[in-house]
GUGUZA-386849 format. One line per 8 residues: number of its first residue (from 1); their letters; for each residue x, y, z of N, C-alpha, C, O. Coordinates in steps of 0.05 Angstrom, whole numbers. Atoms other than C-alpha are relative to their C-alpha. Example, Ala and Ser with C-alpha at 12.3 -4.5 7.8 and 13.67 -1.06 7.14 Angstrom:
# residues 2
1 = as = 18,-24,0,246,-90,156,18,24,0,39,24,13  -16,-24,-1,273,-21,143,-15,22,14,-5,44,18 $
This chain:
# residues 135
1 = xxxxxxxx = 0,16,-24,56,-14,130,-11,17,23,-14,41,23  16,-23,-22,26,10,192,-23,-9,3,-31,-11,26  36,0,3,-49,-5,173,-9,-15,32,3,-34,41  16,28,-14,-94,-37,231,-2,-26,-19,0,-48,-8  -2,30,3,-97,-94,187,23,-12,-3,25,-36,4  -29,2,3,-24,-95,171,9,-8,26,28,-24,29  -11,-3,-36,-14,-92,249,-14,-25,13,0,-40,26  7,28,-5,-68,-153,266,2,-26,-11,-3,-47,-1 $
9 = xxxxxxxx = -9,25,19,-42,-195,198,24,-11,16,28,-35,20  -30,12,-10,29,-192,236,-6,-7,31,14,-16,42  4,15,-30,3,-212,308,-1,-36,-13,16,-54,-14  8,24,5,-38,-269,281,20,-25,-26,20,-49,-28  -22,6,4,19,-280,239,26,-21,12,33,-43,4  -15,0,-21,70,-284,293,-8,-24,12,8,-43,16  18,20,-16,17,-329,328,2,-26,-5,4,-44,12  1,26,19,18,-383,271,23,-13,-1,31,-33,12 $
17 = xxxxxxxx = -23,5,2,79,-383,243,22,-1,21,40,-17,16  -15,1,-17,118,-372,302,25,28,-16,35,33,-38  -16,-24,1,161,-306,320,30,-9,-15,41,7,-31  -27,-1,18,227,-339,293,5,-11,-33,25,-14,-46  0,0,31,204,-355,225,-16,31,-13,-19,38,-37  7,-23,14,174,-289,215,22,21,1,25,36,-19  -25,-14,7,237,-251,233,18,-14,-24,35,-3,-37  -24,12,23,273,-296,185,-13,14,-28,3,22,-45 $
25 = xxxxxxxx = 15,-11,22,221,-268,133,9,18,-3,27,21,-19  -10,-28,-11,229,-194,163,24,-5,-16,24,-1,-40  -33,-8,8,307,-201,151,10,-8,-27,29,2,-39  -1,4,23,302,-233,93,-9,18,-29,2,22,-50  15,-25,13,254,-184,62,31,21,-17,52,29,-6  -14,-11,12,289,-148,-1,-24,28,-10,-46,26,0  14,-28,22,254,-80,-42,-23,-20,-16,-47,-18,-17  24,16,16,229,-140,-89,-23,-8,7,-44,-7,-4 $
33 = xxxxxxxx = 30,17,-11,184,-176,-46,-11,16,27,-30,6,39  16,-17,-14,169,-121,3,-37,2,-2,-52,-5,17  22,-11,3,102,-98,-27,-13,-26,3,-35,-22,14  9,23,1,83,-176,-30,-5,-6,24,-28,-11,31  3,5,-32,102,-185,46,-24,12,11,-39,1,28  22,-14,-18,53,-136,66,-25,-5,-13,-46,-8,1  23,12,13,5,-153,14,-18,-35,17,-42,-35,24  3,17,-10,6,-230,43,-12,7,27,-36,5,31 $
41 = xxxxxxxx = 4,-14,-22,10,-197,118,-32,5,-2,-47,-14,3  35,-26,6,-64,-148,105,-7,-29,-5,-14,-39,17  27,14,16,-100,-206,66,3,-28,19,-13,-33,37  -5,35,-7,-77,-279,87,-8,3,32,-27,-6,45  0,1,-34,-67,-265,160,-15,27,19,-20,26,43  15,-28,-9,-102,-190,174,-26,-5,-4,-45,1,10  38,-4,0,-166,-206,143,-5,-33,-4,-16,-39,17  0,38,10,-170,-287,122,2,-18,34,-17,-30,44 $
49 = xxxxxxxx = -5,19,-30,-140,-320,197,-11,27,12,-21,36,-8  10,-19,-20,-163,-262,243,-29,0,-3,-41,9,17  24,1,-5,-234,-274,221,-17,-21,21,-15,-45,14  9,13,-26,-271,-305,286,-11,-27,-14,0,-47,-5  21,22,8,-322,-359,244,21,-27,-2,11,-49,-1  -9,25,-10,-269,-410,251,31,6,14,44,27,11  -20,-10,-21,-209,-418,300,20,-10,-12,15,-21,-33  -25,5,11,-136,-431,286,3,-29,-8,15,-36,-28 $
57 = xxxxxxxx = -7,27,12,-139,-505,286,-14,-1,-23,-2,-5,-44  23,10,25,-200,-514,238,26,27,-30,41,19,-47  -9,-12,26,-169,-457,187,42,-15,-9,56,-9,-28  -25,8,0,-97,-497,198,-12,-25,-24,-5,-26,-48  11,22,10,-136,-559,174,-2,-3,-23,10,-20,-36  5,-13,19,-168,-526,120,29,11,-27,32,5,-51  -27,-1,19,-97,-497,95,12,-13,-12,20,-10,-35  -22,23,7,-59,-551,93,-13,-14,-20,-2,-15,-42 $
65 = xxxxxxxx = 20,8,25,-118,-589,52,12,13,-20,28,1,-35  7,-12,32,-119,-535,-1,30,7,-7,31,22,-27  -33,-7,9,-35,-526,-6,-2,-33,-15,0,-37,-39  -4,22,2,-35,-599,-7,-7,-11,-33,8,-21,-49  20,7,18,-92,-609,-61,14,15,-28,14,5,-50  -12,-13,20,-54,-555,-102,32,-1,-11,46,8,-29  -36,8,14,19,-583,-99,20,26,18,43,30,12  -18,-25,-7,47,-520,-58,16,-17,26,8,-12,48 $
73 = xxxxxxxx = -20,12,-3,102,-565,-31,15,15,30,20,1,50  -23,-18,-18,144,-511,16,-20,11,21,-17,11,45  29,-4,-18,72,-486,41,-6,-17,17,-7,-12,41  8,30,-18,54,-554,67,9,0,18,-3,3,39  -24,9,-21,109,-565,106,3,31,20,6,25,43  -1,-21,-17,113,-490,139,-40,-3,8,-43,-6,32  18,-1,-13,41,-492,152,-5,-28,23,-19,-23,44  -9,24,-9,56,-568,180,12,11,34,5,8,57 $
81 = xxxxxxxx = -15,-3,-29,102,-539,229,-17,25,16,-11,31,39  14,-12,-15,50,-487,247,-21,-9,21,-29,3,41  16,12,-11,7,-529,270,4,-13,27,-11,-30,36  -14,1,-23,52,-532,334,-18,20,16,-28,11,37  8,-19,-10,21,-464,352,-30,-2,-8,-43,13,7  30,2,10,-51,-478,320,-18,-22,11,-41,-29,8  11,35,-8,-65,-540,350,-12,-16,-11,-32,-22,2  13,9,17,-86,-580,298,24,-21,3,48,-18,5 $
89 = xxxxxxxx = -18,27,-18,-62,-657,319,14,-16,-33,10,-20,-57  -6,31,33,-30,-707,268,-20,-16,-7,-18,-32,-26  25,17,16,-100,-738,261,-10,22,-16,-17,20,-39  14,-14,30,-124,-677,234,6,9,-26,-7,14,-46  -16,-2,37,-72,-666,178,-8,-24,-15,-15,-23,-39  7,24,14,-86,-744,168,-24,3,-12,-24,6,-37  30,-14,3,-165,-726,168,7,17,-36,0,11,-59  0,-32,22,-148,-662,117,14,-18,-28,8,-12,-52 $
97 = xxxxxxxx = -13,6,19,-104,-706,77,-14,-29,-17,-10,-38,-40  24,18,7,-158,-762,72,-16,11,-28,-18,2,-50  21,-17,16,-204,-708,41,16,2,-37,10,-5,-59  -21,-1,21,-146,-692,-5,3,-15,-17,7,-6,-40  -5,22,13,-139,-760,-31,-24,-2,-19,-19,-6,-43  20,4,16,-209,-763,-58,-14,19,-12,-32,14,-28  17,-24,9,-232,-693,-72,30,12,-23,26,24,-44  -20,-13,22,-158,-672,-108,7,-16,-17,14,-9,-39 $
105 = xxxxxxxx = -24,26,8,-127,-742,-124,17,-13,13,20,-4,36  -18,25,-15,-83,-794,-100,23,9,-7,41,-2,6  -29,2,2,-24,-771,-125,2,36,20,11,38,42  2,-11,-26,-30,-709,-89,-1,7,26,10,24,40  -6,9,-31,-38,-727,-28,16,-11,0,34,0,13  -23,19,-2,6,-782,-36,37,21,2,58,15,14  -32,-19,5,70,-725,-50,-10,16,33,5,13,52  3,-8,-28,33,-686,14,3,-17,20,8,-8,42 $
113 = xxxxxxxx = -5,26,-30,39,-747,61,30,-4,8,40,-3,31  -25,-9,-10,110,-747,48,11,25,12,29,28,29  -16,-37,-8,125,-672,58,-9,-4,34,7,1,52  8,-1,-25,86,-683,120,6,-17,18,4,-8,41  -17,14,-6,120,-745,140,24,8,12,31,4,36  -28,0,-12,188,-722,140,-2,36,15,15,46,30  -10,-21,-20,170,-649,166,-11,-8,32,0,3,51  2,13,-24,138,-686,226,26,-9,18,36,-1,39 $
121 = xxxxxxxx = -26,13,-4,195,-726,229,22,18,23,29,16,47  -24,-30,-15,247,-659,241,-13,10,23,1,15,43  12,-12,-29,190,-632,295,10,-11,12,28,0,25  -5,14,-12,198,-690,323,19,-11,18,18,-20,41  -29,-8,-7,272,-689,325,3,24,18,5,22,42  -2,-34,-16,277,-611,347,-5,3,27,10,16,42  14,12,-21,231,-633,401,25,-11,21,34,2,40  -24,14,-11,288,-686,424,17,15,11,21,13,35 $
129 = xxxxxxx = -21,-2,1,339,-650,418,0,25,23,18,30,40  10,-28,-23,303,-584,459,3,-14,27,20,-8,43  5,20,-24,287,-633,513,29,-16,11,34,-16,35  -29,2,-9,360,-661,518,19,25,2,38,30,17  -21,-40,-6,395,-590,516,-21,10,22,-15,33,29  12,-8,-29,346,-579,577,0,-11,27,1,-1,49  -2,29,-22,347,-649,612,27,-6,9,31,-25,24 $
């Protein structure tokens, strides 16, 4: 750990996911999945999102598609709620999940529309509930 890319994976990191799901990672982090964390860290978010040729929304877009298309279920839905910080709207998951439907399958998408449904849903809620514990 340490690397410059290790060190711009976890900004752009931070950026995405948001600082209180990456400490939950951090603290969660055991010996086992250490070398993985930082592995993911360096590649996914150090060299993959930190490259300039497209910006956070378009590569959010992009993600969610290819989790979606592949069934990664828990992915969807955390990249879903990234998309708070990425700006990538509920038309463009719809858009991404369009693509999905005809380039992966229908049932695919169809299980991603839900995930994306009800994690909307909870934003949605969280939202509420921020806004009345403020109001």
């Amino acid at each position: 750990m340490g690397s410059l890319r290790y060190d711009t994976g976890m900004q752009v990191r931070r950026a995405v996911l948001g600082d209180a799901h990456v400490d939950r990672a951090e603290a969660d982090k055991t010996a086992l999945d250490a070398p993985f964390q930082e592995l993911v860290t360096e590649t996914a978010w150090g060299h993959v999102w930190s490259r300039p040729q497209l910006n956070p929304r378009e590569r959010s877009i992009v993600t969610i598609a290819l989790l979606a298309a592949l069934g990664h279920d828990e992915e969807v839905a955390m990249h879903v709620r990234a998309t708070a910080n990425t700006g990538a709207s509920k038309d463009d998951v719809c858009e991404a999940l369009m693509h999905v439907a005809i380039y992966a399958g229908l049932p695919a998408a169809n299980r991603a529309i839900k995930i994306v449904k009800q994690t909307f849903a909870e934003m949605d809620a969280e939202q509420t509930d921020t806004a009345a514990e403020e109001g």
